[in-house]
C-alpha positions in Angstrom: 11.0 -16.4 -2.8 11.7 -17.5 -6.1 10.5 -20.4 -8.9 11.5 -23.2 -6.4 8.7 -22.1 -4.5 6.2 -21.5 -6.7 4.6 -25.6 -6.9 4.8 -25.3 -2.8 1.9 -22.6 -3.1 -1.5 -23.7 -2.8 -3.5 -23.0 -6.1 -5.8 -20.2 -5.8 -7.8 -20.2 -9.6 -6.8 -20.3 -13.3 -8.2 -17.3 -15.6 -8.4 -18.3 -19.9 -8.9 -16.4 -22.7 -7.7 -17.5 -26.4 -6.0 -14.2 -27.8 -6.2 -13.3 -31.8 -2.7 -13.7 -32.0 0.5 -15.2 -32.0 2.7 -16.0 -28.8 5.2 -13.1 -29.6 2.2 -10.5 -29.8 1.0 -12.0 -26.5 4.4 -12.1 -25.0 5.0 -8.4 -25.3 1.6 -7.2 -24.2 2.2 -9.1 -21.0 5.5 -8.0 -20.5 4.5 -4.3 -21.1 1.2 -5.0 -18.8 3.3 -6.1 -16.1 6.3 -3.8 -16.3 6.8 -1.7 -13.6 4.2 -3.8 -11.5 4.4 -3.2 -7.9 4.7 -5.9 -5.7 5.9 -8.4 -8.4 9.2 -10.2 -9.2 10.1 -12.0 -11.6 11.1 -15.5 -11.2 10.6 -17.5 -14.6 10.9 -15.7 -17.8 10.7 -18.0 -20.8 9.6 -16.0 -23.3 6.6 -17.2 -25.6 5.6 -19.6 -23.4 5.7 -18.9 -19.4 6.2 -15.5 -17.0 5.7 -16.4 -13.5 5.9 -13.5 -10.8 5.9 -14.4 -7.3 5.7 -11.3 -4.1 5.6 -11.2 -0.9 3.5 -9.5 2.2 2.6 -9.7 5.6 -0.6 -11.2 4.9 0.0 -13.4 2.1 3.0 -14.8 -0.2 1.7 -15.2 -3.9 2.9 -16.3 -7.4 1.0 -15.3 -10.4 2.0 -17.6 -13.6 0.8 -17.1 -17.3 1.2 -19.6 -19.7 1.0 -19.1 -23.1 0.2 -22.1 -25.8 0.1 -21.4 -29.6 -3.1 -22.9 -30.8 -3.1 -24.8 -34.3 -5.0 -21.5 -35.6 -1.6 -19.6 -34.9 -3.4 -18.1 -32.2 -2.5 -18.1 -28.5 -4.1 -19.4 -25.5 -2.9 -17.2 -22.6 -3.0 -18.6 -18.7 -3.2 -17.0 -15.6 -2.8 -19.2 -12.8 -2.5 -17.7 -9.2 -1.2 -19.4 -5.8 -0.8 -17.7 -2.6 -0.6 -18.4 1.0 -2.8 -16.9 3.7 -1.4 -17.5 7.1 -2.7 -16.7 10.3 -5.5 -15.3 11.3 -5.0 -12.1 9.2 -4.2 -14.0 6.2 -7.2 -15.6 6.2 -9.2 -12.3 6.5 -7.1 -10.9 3.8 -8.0 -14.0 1.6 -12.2 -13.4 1.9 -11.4 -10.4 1.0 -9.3 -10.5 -2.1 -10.2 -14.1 -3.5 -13.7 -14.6 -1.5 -15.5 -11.8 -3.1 -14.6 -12.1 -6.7 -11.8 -9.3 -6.7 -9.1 -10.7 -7.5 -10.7 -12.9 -10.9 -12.0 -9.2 -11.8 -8.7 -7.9 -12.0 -7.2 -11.2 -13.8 -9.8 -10.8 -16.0 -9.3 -7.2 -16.5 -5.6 -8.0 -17.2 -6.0 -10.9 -19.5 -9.0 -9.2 -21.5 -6.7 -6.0 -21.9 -3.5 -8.1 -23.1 -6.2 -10.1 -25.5 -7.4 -6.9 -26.9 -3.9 -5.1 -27.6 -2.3 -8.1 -29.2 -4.8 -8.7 -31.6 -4.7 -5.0 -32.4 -0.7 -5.6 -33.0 -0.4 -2.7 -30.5 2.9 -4.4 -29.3 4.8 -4.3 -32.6 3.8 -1.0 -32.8 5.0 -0.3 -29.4 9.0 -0.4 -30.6 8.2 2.1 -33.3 8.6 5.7 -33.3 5.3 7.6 -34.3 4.5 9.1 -37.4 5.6 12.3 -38.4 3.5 15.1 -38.5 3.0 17.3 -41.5 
């Protein structure tokens, strides 16, 4: 699976938070979120402005896409849009499960609100720097 596939997905939900803080700020915090992610690939990486994941499993086949729009305030308004497949009989279990009781916009949530947080707290610029020395 890979980007081409992505619009063929049915659209699960959309997640929304406007983050304290320019795209870059936001950029890295989702990149460093995300890194090392299992279950994830990556399939459209335009930095500042869209990282789409999509994976693959025997119950479902699912792309998870943030967008990210600078806002006239210089802040950023970050986008998580989700689309998955169920199929079968066991898909569509899997799907009340995950989607159908609220667990999966929990976690996006989670995610989004944790990426909001750090980049308005520049945590990702101070990411790339070494800590201070100790006297």
């Amino acid at each position: 699976m890979d980007a081409t596939d992505i619009p063929a997905l049915p659209f699960v939900d959309e997640q929304t938070t406007l983050v304290e803080a320019d795209t870059d700020a936001v950029w890295q915090e989702l990149a460093a979120l995300m890194d090392g992610s299992r279950g994830f690939k990556v399939a459209v990486s335009t930095p500042g402005h869209e990282l789409a994941y999509v994976g693959r499993h025997p119950f479902s086949t699912y792309a998870l896409i943030f967008h990210l729009d600078e806002t006239d305030a210089g802040h950023t308004r970050l986008r998580a849009e989700t689309r998955a497949d169920f199929p079968g009989r066991a898909g569509a279990l899997y799907r009340r499960l995950v989607i159908g009781t609220g667990a999966h916009a929990l976690v996006i949530r989670r995610m989004l609100t944790k990426v909001r947080r750090n980049a308005a707290q520049g945590r990702g610029e101070l990411r790339d720097k070494p800590p201070p020395a100790r006297r």
